[in-house]
C-alpha positions in Angstrom: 19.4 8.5 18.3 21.8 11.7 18.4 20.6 14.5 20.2 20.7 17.1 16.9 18.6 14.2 14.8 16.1 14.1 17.1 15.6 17.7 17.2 15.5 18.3 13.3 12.7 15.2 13.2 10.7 16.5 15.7 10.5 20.0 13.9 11.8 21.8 16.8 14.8 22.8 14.8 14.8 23.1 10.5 18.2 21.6 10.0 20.7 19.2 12.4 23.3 21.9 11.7 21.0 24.2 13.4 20.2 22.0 16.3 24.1 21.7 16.9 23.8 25.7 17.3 21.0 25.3 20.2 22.8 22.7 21.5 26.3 24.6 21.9 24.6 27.6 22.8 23.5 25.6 25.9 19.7 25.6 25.1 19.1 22.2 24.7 18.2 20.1 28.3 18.2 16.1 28.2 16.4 14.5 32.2 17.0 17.8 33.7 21.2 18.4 32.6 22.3 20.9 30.0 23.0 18.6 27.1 26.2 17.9 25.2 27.1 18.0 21.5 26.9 14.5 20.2 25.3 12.8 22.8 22.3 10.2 22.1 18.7 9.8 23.4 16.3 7.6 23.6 12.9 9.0 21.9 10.1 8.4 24.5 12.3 7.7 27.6 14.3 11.0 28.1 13.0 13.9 28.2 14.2 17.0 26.1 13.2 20.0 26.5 14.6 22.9 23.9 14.5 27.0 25.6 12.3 25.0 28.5 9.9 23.8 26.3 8.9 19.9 25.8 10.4 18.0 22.6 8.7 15.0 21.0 9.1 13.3 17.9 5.4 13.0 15.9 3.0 10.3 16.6 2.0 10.0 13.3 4.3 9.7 9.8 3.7 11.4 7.0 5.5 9.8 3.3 4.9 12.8 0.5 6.3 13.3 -3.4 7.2 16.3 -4.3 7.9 17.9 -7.9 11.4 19.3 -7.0 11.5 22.7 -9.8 15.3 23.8 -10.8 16.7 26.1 -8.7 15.6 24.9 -5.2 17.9 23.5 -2.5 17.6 20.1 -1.2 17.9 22.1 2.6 15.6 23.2 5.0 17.2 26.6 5.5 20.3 28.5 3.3 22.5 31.0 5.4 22.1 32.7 1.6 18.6 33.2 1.4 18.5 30.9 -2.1 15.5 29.3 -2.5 14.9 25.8 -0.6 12.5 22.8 -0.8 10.9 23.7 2.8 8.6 26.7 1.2 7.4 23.5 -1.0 6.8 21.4 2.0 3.1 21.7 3.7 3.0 23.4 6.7 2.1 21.4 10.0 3.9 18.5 9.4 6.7 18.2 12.4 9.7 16.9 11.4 9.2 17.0 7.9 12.7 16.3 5.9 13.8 15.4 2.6 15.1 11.7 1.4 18.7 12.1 0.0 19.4 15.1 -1.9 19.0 16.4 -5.9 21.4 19.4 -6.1 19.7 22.7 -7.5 19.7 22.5 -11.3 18.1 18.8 -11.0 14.2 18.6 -11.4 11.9 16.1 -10.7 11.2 13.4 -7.5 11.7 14.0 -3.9 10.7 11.9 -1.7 9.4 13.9 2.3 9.1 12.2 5.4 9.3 12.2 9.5 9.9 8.5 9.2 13.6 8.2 10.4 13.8 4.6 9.7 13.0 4.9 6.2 14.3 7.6 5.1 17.5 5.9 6.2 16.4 2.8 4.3 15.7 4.6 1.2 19.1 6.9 1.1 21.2 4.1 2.2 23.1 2.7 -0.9 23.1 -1.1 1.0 19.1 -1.1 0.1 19.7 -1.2 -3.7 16.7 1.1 -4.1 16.7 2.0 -7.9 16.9 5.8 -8.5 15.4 6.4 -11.9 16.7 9.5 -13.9 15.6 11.0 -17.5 18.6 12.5 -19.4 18.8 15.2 -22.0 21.8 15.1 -23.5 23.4 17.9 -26.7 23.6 15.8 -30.2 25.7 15.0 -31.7 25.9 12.1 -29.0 28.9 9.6 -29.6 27.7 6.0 -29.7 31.2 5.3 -28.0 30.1 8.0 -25.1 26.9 5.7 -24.6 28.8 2.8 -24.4 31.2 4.2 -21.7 28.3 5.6 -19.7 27.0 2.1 -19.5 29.8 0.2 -18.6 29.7 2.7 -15.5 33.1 5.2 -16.0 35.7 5.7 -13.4 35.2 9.2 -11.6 37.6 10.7 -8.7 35.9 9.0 -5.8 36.0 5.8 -7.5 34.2 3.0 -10.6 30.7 4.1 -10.9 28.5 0.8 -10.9 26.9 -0.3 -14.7 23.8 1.5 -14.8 20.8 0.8 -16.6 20.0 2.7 -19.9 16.9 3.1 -22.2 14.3 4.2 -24.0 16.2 6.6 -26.2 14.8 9.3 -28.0 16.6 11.6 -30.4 15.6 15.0 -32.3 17.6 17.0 -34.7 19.2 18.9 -31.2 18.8 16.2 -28.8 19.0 13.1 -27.5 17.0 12.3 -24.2 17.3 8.8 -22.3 16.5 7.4 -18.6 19.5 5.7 -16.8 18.4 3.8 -13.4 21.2 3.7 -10.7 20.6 2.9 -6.7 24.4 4.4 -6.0 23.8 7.7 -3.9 27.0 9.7 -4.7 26.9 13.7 -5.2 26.2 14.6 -8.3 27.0 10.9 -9.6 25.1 11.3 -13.4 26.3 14.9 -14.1 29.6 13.8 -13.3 29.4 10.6 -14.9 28.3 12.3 -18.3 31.1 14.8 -17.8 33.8 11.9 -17.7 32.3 10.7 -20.8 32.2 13.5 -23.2 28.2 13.6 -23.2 26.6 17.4 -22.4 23.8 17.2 -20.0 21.3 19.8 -20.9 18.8 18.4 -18.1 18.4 15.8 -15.5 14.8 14.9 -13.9 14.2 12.1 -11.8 11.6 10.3 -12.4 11.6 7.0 -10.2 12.5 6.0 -6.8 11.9 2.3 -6.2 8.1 1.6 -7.1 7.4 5.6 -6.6 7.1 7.6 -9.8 6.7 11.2 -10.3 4.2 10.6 -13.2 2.2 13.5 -13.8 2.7 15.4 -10.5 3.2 19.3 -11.3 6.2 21.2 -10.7 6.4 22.2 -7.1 3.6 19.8 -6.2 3.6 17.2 -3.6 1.3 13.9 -3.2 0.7 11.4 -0.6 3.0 7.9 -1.3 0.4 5.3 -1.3 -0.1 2.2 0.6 1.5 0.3 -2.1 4.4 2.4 -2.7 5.2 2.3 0.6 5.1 -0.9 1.0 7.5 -1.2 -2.2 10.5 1.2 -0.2 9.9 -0.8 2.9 11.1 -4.1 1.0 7.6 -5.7 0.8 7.3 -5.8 -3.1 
C-alpha cells in the first residue's frame, strides 16, 4: 500500500494530498528512516510513525450511507473553506473516506468506509457495480433526446456505455426518470444530457448495487447492512 493511502485510511491525515504534505515536509518515519514520497508499506509489518507518534490502520470497518445535500464536496478538506462531506461523517471513525465521488450540485447516495479493499471494489468500473441515478429533466423533452441518451452518446473522453432508463414521469414542467450506469467517469450524466440536448434540473442518486438511499434524510447517514454488504462484496 502507498505510504500517503495508508495515512488518509488510518485517519492520521484527512486527505492523501495532505499526507504527501507531511510526507515532503519530512514528518513521516517508516522502521526508523525518514520516509519518501511514493514509497509503499506493508500495514502491520512496518512501522510508521507521523510527528513521532504511532500509525495504524483500524481494527474494525465501518460501511455507512449517507444523504449527500447539494452543495457539499465529495473531499475531506477544501483549501476554500466550501463546505465538505466530512462535517456529515460521524466523528470517531479513523479513516473514514468516501466511495467515488458526486460533484457538489448532485444529491443523494454516498457510500463511507475505512475498508480499502472495497471501496476499491465498489469505485472500480471492472466490478460492473450499477450506480442508480433519478433525473429531472426541463419539458419540453425531445423523444429523439431520449433515444440518444439511451443508446449511450459519444462525449470528449470517449462512447458512453447504453445505460439503462425508466420509470418516467412527466408534469406540465417536467419530466423526471432514473438511468442506471456502473461507468465512473466525472460528471458522466450531466455531461451526457448536455450532449443530448436534454436540461438537467437535478440529479440524485439513488442506488449503488443492492444499497438504496430509500428514505434516508438529507445529510443523514445509516449503517449498510449485512446483506447489502454482502451484495457490493459480489455475494448476491
Amino acid at each position: 500500500m502507498r505510504l500517503q493511502a495508508f495515512l488518509a485510511r488510518s485517519g492520521a491525515a484527512p486527505s492523501r494530498r495532505k499526507a504527501e504534505a507531511f510526507i515532503t515536509d519530512g514528518r513521516v518515519r517508516v522502521n526508523g528512516r525518514t520516509a519518501t514520497l511514493g514509497e509503499g508499506v506493508e500495514p502491520g509489518t512496518d512501522r510508521v510513525l507521523l510527528d513521532g507518534r504511532p500509525v495504524e490502520l483500524p481494527s474494525a470497518h465501518a460501511y455507512l450511507a449517507l444523504n449527500k445535500p447539494a452543495g457539499y464536496l465529495t473531499t475531506l478538506h477544501d483549501d476554500r473553506g466550501r463546505p465538505t462531506v466530512a462535517s456529515l461523517m460521524p466523528e470517531g471513525v479513523p479513516g473514514l473516506v468516501p466511495v467515488g465521488r458526486l460533484d457538489a450540485d448532485t444529491t443523494g447516495l454516498l457510500l463511507l468506509t475505512n475498508d480499502g479493499n472495497l471501496a476499491n471494489r465498489v469505485a472500480h468500473p471492472s466490478s460492473e457495480i450499477e450506480k442508480e441515478y433519478e433525473l429531472t429533466i426541463k419539458n419540453p423533452v425531445a423523444q429523439g433526446s431520449l433515444e440518444a441518451l439511451a443508446e449511450g452518446p459519444t462525449l470528449e473522453d470517449g462512447k458512453m456505455l447504453p445505460p439503462r432508463i425508466s420509470d418516467p414521469r412527466r408534469t406540465c414542467e417536467h419530466t423526471t426518470l432514473n438511468v442506471t450506469i456502473h461507468e465512473g467517469r466525472n460528471r458522466i450524466i450531466r455531461r451526457a444530457c448536455d450532449a443530448v440536448g436534454l436540461r438537467l434540473l437535478r440529479l440524485r442518486r439513488v442506488r449503488v448495487g443492492p444499497v438504496r438511499l430509500g428514505g434516508l434524510r438529507e445529510g443523514r447517514h445509516r449503517p449498510v447492512t449485512r446483506e447489502e454488504l454482502k451484495g457490493l462484496r459480489g455475494g448476491a
